[in-house]
C-alpha positions in Angstrom: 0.0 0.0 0.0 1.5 3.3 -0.7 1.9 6.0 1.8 -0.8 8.4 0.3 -3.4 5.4 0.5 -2.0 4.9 4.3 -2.9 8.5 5.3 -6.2 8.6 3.6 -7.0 5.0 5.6 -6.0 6.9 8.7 -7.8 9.9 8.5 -10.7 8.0 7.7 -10.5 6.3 10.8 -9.4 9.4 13.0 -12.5 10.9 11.5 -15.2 8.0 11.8 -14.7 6.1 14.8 -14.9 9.3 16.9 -17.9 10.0 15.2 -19.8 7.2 16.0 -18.7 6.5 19.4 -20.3 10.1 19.5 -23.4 9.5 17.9 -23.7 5.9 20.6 -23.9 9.0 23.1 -26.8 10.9 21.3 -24.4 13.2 20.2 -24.3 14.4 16.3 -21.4 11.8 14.5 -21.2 11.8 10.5 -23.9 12.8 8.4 -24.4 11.5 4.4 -26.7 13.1 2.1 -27.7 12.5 -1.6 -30.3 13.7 -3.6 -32.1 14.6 -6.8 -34.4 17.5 -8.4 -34.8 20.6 -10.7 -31.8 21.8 -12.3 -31.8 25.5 -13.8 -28.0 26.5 -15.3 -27.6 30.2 -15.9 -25.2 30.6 -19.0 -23.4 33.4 -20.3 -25.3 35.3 -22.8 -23.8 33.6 -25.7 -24.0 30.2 -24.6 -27.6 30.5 -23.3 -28.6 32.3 -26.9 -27.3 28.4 -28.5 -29.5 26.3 -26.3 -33.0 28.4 -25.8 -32.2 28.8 -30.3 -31.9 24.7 -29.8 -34.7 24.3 -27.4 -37.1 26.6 -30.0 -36.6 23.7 -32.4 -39.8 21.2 -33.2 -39.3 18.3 -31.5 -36.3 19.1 -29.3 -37.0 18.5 -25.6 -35.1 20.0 -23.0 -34.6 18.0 -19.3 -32.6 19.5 -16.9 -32.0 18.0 -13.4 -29.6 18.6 -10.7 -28.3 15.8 -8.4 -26.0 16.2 -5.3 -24.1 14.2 -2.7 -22.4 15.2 0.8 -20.1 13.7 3.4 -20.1 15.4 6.6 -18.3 15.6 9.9 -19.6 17.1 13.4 -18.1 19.9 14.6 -20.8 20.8 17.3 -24.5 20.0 18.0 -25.5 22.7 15.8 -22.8 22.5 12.9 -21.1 20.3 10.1 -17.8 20.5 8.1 -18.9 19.0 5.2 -17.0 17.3 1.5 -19.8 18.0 -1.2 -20.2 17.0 -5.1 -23.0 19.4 -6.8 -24.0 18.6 -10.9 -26.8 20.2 -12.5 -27.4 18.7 -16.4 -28.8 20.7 -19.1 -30.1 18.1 -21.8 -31.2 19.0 -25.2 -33.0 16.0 -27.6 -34.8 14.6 -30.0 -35.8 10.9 -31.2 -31.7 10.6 -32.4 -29.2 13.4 -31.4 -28.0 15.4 -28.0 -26.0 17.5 -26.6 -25.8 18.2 -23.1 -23.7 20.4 -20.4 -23.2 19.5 -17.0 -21.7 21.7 -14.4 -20.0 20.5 -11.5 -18.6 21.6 -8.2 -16.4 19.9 -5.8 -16.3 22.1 -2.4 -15.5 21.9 1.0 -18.1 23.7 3.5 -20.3 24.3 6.2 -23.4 23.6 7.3 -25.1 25.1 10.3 -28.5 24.2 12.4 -29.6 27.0 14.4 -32.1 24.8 16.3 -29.8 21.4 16.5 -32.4 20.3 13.7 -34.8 22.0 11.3 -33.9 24.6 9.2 -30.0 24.9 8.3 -27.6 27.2 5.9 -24.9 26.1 4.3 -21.7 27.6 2.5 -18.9 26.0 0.4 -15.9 26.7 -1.9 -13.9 24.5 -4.0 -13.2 23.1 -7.5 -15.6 23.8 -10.5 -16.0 22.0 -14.4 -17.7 21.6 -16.8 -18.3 18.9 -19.5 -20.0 18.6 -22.9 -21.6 15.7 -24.6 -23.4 15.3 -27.9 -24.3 12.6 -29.9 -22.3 14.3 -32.9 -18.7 14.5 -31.3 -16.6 13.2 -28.6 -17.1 14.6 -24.9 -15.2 18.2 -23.5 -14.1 19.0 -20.5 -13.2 22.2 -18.9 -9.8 22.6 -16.9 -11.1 23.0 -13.3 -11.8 26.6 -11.8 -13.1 28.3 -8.8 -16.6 27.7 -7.7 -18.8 28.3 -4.4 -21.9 27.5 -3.2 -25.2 28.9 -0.9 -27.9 26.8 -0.2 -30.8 27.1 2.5 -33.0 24.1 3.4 -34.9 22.3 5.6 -34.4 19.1 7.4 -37.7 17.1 8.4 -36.1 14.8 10.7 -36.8 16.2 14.2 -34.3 14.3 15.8 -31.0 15.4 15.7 -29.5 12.1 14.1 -31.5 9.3 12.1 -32.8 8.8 8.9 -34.3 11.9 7.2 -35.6 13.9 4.2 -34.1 17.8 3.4 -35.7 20.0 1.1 -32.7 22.2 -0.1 -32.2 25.1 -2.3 -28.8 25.8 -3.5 -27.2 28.4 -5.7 -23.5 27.5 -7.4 -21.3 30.5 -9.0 -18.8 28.5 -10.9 -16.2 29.3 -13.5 -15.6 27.3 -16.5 -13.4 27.7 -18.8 -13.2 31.9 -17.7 -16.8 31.8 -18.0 -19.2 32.9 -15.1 -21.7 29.8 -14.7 -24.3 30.0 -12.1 -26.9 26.7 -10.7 -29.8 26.8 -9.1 -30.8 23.9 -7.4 -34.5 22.7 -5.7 -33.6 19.1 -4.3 -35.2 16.2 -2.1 -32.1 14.5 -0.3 -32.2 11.3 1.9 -30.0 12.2 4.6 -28.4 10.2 7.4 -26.6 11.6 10.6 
């Protein structure tokens, strides 16, 4: 095994046996979250001008969906440092061709319950891309840039661990290839913490 695999392995287990040792004491331990929903990518003018003159085309359907998954830690009852991976997908097609964007953002963040459980904001920065498939040519990606992200949502579990449902909304600024992208997101996440 080579030393970078031996410090990953042990800052796994730093991370994850203190947690749920914690979470055997009704304290908050880890928390994992992934989820699906609406999608809605905000392009620069130019790019946006291709798909909506796309999207205006008979028979062209548009989906667009943003999924999501998250890794956290406990910092406190009330708080969460948390490892995130955002994508929202913009697809354009018909009965035989495509083309579709999707928008990523790798971040590191925060994520803080005022009331231990219920509603919670969130904040993160990290690693943005994009990447472009079509049924015509071979698939793009961007060189990775600078990318953030807000969300505010709502956690139905009234406990403060278990098994759960959020409703989040999220907003991502990204950069992509020198490009300002931006993401909303409206998700349903199963979450457990």
């Amino acid at each position: 095994m080579n030393k970078c695999r031996v410090i990953v392995l042990a800052l796994i287990i730093a991370l994850v046996v203190p947690a749920f040792t914690a979470a055997q004491e009704g304290n908050r331990g880890v928390l994992f979250q992934i989820g699906a929903g609406a999608g809605f990518p905000i392009y620069p003018s130019s790019t946006e001008a291709v798909f909506s003159y796309l999207d205006s085309m008979p028979g062209v359907n548009r989906l667009q969906i943003s999924l999501d998954i998250a890794f956290g830690y406990a910092l406190s009852q009330h708080g969460y440092l948390l490892a995130r991976v955002d994508g929202i997908a913009d697809r354009l097609y018909d009965s035989a061709d495509y083309i579709q964007m999707n928008c990523y953002l790798y971040s590191i963040g925060y994520r803080y319950y005022p009331m231990v459980t219920g509603l919670y904001l969130e904040g993160n920065a990290g690693a943005s891309r994009g990447v472009l498939q079509s049924s015509a040519s071979e698939t793009s990606t961007s060189d990775f840039g600078f990318g953030y992200g807000a969300a505010i949502g709502y956690d139905f579990n009234t406990k403060a661990r278990g098994l759960g449902l959020n409703l989040e909304a999220k907003y991502d600024g990204l950069t992509i290839e020198n490009d300002q992208v931006g993401g909303l997101m409206l998700t349903l996440d199963l979450c457990w913490k």
